[in-house]
N, C-alpha and C positions, 0 to 999 in steps of 0.2 A: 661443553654439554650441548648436545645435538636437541635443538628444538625439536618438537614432536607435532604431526599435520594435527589440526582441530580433527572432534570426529563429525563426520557426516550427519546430518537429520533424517528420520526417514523420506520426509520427499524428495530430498535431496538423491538420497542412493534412490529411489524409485526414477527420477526424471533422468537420470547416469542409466540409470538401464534400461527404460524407453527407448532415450536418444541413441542410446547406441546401437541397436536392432535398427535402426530406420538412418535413411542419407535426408538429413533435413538439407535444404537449397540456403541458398539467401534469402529470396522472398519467402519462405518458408518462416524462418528465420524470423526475419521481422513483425510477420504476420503476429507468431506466439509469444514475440516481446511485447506486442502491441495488446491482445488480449489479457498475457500477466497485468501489462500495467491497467489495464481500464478493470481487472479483478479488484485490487487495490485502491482504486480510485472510488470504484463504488462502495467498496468494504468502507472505505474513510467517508462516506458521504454519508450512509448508514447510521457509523459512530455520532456522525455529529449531529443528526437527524435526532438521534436519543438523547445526547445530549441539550442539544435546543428543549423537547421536550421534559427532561427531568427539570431543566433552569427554569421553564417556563417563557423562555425567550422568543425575542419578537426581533422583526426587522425594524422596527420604532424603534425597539430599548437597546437595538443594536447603534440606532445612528445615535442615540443619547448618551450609552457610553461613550463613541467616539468623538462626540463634543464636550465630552468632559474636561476641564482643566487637569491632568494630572501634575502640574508643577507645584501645585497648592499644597 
């Protein structure tokens, strides 16, 4: 039985047809790996911005969990 490709997402086929109309470089390249990642980075800094907020947490109740005993 012949495995079958996953299918694509749409940004997926969108960024396949961008990139393929355009000659991206190397430095080109890195540049838009470099922006994906800091999208992501923020998007995760966001998340846990609310999250801190919904827990109510602090950099105090952060360093007092982490003096917690958990072997108890």
């Amino acid at each position: 039985m012949a495995a079958t490709a996953p299918k694509l997402s749409p940004i997926q086929v969108h960024l396949l047809r961008f990139f393929s109309e355009r000659n991206v470089n190397e430095q080109e390249t890195q540049e838009l790996q470099k922006l994906m990642a800091q999208y992501y980075a923020d998007k995760a800094d966001r998340l846990m911005e609310n999250i801190w907020e919904e827990k109510n947490l602090s950099e105090t109740k952060m360093l007092e969990i982490l003096e917690q005993d958990l072997k108890k």
